[in-house]
N, C-alpha and C positions, 0 to 999 in steps of 0.2 A: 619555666612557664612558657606553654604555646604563644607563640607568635598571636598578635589579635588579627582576625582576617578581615580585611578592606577591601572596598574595590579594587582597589590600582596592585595592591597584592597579590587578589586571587587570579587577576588578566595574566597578572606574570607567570603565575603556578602555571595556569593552564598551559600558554603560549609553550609553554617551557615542556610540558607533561602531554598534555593530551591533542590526539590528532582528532581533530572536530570533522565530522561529514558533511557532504556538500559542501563543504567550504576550499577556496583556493586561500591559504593560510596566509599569502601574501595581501589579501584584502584588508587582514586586520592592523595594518599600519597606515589606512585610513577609514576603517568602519570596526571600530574596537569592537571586543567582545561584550558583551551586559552581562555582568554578571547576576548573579540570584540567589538572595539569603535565604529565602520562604514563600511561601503563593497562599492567597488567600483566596478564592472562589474565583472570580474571575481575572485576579490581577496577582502577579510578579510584584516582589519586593528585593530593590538590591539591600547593598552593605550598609550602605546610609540613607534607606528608608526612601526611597524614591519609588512609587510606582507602575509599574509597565503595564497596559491591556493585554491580556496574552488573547490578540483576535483569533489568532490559530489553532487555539485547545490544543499548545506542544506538541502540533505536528495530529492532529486532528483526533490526538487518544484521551484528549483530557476533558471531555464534553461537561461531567459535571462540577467542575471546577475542582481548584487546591485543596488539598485537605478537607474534606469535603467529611464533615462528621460522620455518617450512615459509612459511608466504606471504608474510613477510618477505622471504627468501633471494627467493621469485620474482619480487616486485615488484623488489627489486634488480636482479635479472639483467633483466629485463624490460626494465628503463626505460635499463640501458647500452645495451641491443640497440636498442631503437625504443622511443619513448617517445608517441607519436600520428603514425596517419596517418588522414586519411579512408578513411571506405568509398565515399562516390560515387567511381567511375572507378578505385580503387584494392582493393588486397586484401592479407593477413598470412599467415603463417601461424599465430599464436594464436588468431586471428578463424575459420579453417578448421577447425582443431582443436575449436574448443568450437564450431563449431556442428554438427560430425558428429556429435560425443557427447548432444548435445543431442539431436538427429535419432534419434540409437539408442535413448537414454532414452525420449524419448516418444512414438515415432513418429508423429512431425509432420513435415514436410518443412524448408524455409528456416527461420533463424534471422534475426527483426528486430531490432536493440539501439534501446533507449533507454538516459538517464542516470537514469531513477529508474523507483518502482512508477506514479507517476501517467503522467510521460512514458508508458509500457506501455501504459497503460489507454488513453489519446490514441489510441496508434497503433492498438490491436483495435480502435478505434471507428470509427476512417478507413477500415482497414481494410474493415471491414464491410460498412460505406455504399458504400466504393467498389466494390466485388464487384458490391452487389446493381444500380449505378447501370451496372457493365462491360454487366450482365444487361437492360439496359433498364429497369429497374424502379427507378426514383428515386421514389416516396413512401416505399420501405421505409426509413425514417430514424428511428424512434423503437426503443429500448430498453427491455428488459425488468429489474427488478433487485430482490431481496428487500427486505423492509423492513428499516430496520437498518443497511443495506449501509454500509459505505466501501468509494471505490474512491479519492479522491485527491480533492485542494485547487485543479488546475488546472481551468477550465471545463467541459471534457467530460466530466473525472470527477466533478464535482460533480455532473455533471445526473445521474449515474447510481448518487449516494449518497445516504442518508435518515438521514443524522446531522446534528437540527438546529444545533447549535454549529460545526457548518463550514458548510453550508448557507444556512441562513433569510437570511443578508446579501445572499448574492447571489441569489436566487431571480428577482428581475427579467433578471437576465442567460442561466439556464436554461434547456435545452430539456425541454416536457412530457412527461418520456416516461411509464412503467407500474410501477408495485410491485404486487410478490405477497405473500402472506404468507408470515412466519419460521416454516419447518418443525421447531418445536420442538414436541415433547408438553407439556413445563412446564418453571419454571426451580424448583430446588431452593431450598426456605427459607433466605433469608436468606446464598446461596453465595456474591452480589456483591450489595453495594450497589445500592439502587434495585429490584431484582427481589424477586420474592416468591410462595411455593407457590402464591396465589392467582391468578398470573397465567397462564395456561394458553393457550399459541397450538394453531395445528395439526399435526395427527398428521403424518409423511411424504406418507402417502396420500392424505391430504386436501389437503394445500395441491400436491401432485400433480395433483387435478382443479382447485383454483383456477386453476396455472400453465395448466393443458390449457384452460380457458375463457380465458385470456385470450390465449392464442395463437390459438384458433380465433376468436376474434370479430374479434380487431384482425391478424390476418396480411398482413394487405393492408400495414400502416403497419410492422408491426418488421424491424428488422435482425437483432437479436441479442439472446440471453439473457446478461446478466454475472454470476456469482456468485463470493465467497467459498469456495472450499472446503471444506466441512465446519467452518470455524471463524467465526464476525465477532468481529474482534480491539476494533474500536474502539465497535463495540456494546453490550462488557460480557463476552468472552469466549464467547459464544452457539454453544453446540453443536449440530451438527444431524446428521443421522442420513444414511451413503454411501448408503442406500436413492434418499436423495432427489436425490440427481447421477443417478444411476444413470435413475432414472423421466423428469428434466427430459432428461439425451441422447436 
């Protein structure tokens, strides 16, 4: 008969089996892992029923909570209907449907899938290079990106984030591309940790001409501009002003 699994169990399984991300492994001999039996809309439940806010919707993909009946019921039906096919040579119709919506939504043309945010980043960045390379124009290979920025953990995304705790390690591995400055007026006293009234970056409009200098001088070498939308998540929560999408398009 299986073993019954417990908390103090499954920490062991894990510690033992699986290598956890972002985590320095040495931390959990004093900030044990939580484990989690189930999730229920907003909240984690461990082994013995205790349970957790998940304030971060597991890493910001779970917005409408655990088990959330409605895409529950879909993934069901879904997965008796077809459960995987490729998209090379092949096609669905779930895959046609959400990328027309998509297409209406933003009007953008095709829809490319990846399996994550980095995967994404990977592919606008191939993307990119490959256009300008279709155009004859292969130097255009370096990238533009705020400071601050995440965009992901895998290589290509790293060359084009300025967070140094995922960064600095591999830096020998990165390509050089360009940072602008964070179009922030100021960060508010004391609103996150580490920031402070005194630290004051640029207006919209100004870091508007920075972007605009560094597009004209080095245009020969960029492919593309990548930004965070109006938010950097992993920078401290870093607000910045629609003005400044608005000016960089």
């Amino acid at each position: 008969m299986p073993e019954k699994i417990t908390n103090k169990n499954i920490v062991a399984r894990s510690l033992a089996s699986v290598w956890h991300p972002c985590t320095q492994m040495k931390q959990h001999e004093h900030f044990p892992l939580v484990p989690i039996a189930r999730g229920e809309g907003a909240w984690l439940v461990d082994f013995e029923g205790k349970r957790y806010l998940d304030a971060v919707s597991s890493w910001w993909v779970n917005l409408f909570g655990h088990s959330n009946p409605r895409i529950n019921a879909a993934l069901k039906d879904q997965v008796d209907r077809l459960e995987h096919v490729m998209l090379a040579g092949f096609t669905h119709d779930p895959v046609v449907e959400l990328s027309e919506r998509l297409a209406k939504l933003t009007g953008l043309g095709h829809a490319f899938y990846g399996s994550d945010g980095a995967s994404a980043v990977e592919i606008a960045l191939k993307m990119s290079f490959h256009y300008w390379r279709n155009c004859g124009k292969t130097d255009k290979k370096k990238f533009v990106s705020l400071e601050g920025s995440y965009h992901g953990e895998t290589i290509g995304a790293l060359s084009v984030t300025d967070v140094a705790i995922f960064r600095d390690a591999y830096g020998p591995l990165l390509n050089n591309n360009l940072l602008v400055p964070f179009p922030a007026r100021e960060y508010v006293e004391q609103a996150f940790t580490g920031f402070s009234a005194a630290k004051v970056s640029e207006s919209p409009a100004n870091s508007s001409v920075s972007l605009e200098t560094i597009l004209s001088s080095h245009h020969r070498d960029i492919s593309a501009l990548i930004l965070e939308p109006l938010v950097q998540g992993a920078a401290g929560m870093r607000m910045y002003s629609p003005d400044y999408l608005k000016r960089s398009r």
